[in-house]
N, CA, C and O atoms as CSV, one atom per row, in Angstrom:
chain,resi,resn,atom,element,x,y,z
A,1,UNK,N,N,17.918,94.535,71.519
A,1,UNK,CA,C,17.854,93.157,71.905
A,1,UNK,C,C,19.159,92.481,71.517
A,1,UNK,O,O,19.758,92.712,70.467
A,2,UNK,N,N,19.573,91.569,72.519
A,2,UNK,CA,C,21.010,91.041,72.111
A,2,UNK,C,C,21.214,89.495,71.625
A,2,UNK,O,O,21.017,88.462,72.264
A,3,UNK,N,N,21.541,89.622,70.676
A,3,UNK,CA,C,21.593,88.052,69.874
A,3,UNK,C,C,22.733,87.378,71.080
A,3,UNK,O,O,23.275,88.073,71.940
A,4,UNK,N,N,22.970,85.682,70.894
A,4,UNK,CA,C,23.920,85.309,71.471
A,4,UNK,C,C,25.175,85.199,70.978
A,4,UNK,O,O,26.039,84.400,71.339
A,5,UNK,N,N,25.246,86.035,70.135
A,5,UNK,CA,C,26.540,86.141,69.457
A,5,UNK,C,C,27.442,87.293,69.655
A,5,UNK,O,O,28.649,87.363,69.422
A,6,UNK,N,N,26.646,88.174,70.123
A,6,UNK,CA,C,27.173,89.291,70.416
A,6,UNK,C,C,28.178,89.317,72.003
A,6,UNK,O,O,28.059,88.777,73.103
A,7,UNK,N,N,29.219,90.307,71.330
A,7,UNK,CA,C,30.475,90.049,72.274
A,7,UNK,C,C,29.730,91.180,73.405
A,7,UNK,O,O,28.959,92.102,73.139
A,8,UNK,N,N,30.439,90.598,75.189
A,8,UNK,CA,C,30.272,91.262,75.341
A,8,UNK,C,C,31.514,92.592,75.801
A,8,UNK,O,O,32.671,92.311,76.113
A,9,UNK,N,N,31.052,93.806,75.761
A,9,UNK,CA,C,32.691,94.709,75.099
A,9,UNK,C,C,32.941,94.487,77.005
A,9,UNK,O,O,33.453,93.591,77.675
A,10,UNK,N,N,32.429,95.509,77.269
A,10,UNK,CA,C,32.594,95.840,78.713
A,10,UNK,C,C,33.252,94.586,79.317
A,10,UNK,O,O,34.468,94.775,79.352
A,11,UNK,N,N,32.989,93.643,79.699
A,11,UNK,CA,C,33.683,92.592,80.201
A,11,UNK,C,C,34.884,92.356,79.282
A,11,UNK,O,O,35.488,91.493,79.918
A,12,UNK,N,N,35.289,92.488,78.661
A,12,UNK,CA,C,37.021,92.138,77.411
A,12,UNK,C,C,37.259,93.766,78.019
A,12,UNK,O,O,38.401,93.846,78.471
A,13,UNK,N,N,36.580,94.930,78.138
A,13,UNK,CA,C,37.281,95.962,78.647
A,13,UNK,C,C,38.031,95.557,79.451
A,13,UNK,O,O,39.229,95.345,79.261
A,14,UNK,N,N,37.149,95.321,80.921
A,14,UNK,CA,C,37.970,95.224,81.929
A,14,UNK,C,C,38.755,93.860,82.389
A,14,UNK,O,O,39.301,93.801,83.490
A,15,UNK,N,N,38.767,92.731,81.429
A,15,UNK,CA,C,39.861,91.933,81.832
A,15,UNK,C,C,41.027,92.537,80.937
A,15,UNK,O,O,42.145,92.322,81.403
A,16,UNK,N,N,40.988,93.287,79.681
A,16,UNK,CA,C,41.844,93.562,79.403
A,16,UNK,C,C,42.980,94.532,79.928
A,16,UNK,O,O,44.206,94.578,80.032
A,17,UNK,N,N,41.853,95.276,80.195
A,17,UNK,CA,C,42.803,96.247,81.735
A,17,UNK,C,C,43.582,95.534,82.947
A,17,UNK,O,O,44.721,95.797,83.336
A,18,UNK,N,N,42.914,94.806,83.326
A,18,UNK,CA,C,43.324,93.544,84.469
A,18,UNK,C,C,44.638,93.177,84.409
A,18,UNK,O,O,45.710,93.379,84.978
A,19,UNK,N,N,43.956,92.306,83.131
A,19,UNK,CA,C,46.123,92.049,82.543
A,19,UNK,C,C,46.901,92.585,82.278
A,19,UNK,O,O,48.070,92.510,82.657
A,20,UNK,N,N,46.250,93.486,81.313
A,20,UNK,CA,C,47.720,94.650,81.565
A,20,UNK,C,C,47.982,95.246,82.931
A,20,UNK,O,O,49.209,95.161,82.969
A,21,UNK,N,N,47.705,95.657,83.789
A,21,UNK,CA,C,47.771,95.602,85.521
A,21,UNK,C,C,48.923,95.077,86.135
A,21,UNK,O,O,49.926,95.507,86.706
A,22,UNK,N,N,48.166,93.418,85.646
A,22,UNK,CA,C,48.973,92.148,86.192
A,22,UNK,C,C,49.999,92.201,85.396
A,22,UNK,O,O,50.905,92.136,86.228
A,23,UNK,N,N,50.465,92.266,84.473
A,23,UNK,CA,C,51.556,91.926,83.379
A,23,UNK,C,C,52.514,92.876,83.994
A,23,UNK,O,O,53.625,92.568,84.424
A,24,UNK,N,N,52.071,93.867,83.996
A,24,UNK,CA,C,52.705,95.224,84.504
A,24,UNK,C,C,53.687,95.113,86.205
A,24,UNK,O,O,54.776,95.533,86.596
A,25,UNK,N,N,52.729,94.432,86.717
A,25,UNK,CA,C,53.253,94.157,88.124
A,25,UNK,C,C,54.097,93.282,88.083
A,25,UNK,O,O,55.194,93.521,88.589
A,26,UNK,N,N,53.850,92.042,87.488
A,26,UNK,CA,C,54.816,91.225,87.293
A,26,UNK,C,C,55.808,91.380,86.923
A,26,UNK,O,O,56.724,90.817,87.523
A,27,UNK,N,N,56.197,92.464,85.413
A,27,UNK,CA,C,57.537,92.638,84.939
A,27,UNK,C,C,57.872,93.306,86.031
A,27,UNK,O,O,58.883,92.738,86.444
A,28,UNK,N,N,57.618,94.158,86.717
A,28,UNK,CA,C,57.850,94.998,88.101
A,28,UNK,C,C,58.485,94.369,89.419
A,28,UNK,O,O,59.276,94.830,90.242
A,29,UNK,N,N,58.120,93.676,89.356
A,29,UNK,CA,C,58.645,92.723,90.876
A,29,UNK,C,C,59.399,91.513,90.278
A,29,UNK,O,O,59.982,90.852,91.138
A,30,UNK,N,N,59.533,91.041,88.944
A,30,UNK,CA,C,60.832,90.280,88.645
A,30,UNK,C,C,61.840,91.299,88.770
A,30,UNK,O,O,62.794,91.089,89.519
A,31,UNK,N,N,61.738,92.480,88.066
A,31,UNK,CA,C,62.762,93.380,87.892
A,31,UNK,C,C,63.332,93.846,89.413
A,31,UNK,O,O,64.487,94.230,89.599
A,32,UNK,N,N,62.544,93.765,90.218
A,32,UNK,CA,C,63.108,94.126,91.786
A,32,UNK,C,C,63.942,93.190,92.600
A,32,UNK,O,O,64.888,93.314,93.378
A,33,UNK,N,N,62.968,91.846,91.950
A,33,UNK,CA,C,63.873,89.972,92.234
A,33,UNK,C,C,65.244,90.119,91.801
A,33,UNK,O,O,66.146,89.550,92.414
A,34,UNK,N,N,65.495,90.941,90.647
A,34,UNK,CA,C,66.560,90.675,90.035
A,34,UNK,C,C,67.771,91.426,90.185
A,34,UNK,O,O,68.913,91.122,89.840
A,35,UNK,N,N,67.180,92.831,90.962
A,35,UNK,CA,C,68.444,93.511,91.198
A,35,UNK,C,C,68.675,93.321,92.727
A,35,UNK,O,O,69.795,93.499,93.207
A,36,UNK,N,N,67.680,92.984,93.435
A,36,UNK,CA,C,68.206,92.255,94.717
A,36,UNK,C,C,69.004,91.687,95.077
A,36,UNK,O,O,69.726,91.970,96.033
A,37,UNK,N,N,69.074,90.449,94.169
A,37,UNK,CA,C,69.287,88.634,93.519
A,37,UNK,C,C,71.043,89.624,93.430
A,37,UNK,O,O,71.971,89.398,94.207
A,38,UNK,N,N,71.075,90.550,92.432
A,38,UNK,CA,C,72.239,90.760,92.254
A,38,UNK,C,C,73.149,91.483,92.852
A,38,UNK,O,O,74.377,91.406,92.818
A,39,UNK,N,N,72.406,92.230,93.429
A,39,UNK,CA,C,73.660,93.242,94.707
A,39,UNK,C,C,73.511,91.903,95.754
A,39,UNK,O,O,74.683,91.554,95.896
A,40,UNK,N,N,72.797,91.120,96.433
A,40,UNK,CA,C,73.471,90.117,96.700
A,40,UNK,C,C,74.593,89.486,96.678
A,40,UNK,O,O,75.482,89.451,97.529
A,41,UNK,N,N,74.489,88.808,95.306
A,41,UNK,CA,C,76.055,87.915,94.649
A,41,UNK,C,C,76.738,89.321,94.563
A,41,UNK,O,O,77.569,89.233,95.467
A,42,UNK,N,N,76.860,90.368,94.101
A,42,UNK,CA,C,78.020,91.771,94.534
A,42,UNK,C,C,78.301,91.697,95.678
A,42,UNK,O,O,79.472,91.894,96.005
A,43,UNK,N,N,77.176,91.344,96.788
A,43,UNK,CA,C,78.355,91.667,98.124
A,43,UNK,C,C,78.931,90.800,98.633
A,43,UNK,O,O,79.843,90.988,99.439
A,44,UNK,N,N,78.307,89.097,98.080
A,44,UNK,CA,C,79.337,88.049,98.338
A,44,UNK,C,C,80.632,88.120,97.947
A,44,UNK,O,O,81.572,88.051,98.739
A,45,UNK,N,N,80.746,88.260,96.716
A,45,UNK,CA,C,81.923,88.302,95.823
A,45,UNK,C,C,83.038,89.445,96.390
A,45,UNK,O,O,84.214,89.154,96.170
A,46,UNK,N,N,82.804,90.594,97.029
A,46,UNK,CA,C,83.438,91.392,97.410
A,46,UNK,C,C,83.967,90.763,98.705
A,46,UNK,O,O,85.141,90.714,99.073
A,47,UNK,N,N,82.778,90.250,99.382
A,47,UNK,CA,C,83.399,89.866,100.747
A,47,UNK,C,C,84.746,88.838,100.332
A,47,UNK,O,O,85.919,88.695,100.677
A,48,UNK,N,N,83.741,88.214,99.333
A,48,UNK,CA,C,84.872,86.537,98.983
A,48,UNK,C,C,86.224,86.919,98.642
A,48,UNK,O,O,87.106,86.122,98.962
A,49,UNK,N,N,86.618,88.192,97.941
A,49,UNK,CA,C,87.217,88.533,97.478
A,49,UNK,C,C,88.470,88.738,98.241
A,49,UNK,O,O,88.516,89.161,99.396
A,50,UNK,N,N,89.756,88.315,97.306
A,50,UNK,CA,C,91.360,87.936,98.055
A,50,UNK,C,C,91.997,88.947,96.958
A,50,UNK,O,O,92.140,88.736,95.754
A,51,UNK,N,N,92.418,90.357,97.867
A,51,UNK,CA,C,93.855,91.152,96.968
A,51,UNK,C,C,95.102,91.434,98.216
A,51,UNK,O,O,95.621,92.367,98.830
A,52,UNK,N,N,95.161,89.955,98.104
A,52,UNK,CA,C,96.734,89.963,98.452
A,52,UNK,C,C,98.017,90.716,97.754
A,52,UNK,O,O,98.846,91.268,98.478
A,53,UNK,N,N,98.167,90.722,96.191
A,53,UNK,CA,C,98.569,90.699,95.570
A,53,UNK,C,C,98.707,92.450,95.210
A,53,UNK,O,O,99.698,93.099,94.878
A,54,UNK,N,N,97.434,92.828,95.409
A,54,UNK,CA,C,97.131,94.254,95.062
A,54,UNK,C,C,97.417,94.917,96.452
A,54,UNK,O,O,97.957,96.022,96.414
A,55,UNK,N,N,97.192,94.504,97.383
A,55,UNK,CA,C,98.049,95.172,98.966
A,55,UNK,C,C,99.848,94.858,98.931
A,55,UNK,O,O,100.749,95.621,99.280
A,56,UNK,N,N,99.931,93.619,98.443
A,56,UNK,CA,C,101.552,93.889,98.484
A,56,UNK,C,C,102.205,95.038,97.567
A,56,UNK,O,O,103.019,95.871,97.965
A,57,UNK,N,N,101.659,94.916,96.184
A,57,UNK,CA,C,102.231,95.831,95.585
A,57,UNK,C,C,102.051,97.821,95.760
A,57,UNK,O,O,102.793,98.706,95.334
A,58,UNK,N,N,100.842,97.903,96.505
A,58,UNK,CA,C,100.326,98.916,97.309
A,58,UNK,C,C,101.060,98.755,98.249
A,58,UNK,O,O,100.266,99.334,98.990
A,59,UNK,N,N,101.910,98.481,98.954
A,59,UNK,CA,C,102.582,98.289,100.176
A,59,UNK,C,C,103.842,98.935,99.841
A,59,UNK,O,O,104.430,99.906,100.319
A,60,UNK,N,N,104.130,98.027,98.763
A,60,UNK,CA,C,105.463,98.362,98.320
A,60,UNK,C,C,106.147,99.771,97.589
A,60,UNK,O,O,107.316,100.155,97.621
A,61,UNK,N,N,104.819,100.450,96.848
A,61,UNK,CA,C,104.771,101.743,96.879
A,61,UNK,C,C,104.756,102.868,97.996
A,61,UNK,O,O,105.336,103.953,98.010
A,62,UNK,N,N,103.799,102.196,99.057
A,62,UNK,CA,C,103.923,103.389,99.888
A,62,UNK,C,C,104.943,103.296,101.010
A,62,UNK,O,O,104.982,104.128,101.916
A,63,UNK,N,N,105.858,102.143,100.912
A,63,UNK,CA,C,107.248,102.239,101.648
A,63,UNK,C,C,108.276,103.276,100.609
A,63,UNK,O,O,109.295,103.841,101.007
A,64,UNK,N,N,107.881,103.330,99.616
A,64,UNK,CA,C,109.197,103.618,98.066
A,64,UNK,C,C,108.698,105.355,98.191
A,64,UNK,O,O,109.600,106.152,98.448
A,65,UNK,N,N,107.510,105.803,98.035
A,65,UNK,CA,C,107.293,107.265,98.715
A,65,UNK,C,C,107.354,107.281,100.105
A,65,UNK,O,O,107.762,108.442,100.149
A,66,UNK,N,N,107.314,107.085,100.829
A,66,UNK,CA,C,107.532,107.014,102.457
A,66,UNK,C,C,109.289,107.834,102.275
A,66,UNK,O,O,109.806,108.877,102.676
A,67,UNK,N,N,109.503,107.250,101.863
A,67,UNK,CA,C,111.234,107.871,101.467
A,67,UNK,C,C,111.677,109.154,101.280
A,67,UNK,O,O,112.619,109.792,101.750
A,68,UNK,N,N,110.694,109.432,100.400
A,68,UNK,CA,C,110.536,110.948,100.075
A,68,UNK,C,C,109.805,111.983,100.789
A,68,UNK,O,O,108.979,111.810,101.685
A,69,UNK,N,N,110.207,113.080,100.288
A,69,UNK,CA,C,109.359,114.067,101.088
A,69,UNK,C,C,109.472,114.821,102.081
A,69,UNK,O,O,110.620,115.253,101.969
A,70,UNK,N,N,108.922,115.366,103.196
A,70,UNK,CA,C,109.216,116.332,104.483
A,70,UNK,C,C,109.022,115.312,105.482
A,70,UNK,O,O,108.120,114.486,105.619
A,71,UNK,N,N,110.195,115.578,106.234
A,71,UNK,CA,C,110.174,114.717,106.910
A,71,UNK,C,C,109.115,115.785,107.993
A,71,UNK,O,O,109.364,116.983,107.861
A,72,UNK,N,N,108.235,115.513,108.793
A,72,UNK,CA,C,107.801,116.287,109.687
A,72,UNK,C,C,107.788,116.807,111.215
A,72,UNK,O,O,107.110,117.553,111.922
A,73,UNK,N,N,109.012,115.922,111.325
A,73,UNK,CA,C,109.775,116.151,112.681
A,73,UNK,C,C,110.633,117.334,112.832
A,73,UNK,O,O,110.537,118.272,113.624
A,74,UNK,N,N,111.917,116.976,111.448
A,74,UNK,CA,C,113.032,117.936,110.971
A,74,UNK,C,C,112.540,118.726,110.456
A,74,UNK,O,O,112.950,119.827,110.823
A,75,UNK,N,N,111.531,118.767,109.456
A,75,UNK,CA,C,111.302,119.808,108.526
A,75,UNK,C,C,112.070,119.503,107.361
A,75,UNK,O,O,111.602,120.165,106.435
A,76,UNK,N,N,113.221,118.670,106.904
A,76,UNK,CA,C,113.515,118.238,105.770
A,76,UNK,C,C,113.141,117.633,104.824
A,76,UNK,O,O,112.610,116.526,104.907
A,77,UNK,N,N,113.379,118.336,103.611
A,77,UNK,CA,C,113.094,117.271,102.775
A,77,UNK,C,C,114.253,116.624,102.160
A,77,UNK,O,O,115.382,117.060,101.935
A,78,UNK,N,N,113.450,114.909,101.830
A,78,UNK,CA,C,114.154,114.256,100.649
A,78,UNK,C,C,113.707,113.903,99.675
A,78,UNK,O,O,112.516,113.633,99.520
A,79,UNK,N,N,114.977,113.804,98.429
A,79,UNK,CA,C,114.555,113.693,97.306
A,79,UNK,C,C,115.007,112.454,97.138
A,79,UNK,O,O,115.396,111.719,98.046
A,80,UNK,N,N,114.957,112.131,95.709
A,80,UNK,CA,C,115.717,110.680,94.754
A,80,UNK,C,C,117.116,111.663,94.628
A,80,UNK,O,O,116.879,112.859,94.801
A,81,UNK,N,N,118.030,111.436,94.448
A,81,UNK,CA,C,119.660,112.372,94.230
A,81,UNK,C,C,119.199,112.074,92.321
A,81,UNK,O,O,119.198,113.040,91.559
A,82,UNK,N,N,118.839,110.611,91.794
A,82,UNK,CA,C,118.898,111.269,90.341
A,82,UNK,C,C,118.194,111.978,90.069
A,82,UNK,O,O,118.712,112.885,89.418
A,83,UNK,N,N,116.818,112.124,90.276
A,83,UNK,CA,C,115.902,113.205,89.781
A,83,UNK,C,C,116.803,114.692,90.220
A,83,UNK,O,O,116.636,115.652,89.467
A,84,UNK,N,N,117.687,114.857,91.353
A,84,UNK,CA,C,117.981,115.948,91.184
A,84,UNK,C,C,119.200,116.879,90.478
A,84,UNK,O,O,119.418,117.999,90.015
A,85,UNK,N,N,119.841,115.545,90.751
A,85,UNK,CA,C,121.088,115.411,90.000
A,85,UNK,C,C,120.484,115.810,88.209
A,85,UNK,O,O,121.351,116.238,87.447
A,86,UNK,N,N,119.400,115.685,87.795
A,86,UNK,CA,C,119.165,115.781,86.758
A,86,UNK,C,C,118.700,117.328,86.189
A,86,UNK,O,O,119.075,118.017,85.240
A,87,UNK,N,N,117.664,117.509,87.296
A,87,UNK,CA,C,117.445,118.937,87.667
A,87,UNK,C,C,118.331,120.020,87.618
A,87,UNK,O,O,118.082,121.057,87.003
A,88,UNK,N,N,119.365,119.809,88.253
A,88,UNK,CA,C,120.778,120.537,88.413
A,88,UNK,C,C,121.369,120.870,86.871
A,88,UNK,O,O,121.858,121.923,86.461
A,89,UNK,N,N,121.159,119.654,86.195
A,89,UNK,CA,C,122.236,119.490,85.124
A,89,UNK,C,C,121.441,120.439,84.241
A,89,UNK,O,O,121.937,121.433,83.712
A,90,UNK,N,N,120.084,120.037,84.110
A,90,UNK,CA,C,118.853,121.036,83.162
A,90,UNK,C,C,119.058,122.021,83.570
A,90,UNK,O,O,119.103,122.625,82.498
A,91,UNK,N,N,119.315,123.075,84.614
A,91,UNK,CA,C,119.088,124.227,85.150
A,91,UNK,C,C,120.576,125.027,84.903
A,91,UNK,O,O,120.613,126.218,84.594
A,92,UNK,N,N,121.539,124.366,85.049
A,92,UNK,CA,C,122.614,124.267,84.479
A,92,UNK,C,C,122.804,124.887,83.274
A,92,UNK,O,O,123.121,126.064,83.104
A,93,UNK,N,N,122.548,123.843,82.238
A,93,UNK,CA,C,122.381,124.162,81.059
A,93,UNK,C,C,121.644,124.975,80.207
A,93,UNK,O,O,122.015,125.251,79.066
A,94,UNK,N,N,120.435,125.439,80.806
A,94,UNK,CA,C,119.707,126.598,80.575
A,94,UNK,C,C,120.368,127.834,81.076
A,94,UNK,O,O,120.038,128.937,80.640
A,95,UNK,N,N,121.179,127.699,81.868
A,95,UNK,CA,C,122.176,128.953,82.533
A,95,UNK,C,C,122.856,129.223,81.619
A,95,UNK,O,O,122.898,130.414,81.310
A,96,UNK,N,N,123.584,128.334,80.897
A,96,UNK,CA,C,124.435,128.444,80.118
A,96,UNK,C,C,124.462,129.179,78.787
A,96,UNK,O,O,125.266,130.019,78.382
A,97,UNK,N,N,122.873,128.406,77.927
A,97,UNK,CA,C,122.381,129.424,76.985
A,97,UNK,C,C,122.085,130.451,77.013
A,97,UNK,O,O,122.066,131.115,75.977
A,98,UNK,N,N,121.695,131.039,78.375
A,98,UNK,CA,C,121.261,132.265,78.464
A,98,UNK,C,C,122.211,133.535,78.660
A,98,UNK,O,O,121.726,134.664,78.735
């Protein structure tokens, strides 16, 4: 026989399950809000994004190697004359000791 004081379990079972459920879902779908939310503002910011600065100086490198190298018409190559001029002198001088 049940006094009115007595809890009842079964019902605190299953709301307690409930909420944890719900709690569960919730941290779940903020966490999905949030990485959405943020590759969002990532792809604004990329779009927004100005490298003038980083193409000129990228520019300016690949005119400065453009210089060098096989040419692929001739088949020649060019160098820098100091790097080889330097080469020479090292190769040189190892001739010498030997």
């Amino acid at each position: 026989m049940a006094a009115y004081d007595d809890l009842n379990v079964k019902r605190i079972a299953v709301i307690s399950v409930i909420s944890i459920l719900v709690t569960a879902v919730t941290v779940l779908a903020v966490q999905v809000l949030y990485f959405a939310m943020a590759d969002i503002v990532d792809t604004r910011k990329v779009q927004a994004a100005s490298y003038s600065r980083q193409n000129t100086v990228l520019s300016e490198q690949s005119a400065e190697i453009s210089r060098y190298g096989v040419d692929p018409e001739t088949g020649n190559v060019t160098v820098p004359v100091e790097e080889t001029m330097k080469k020479m002198v090292a190769e040189a001088h190892s001739h010498d000791e030997a």
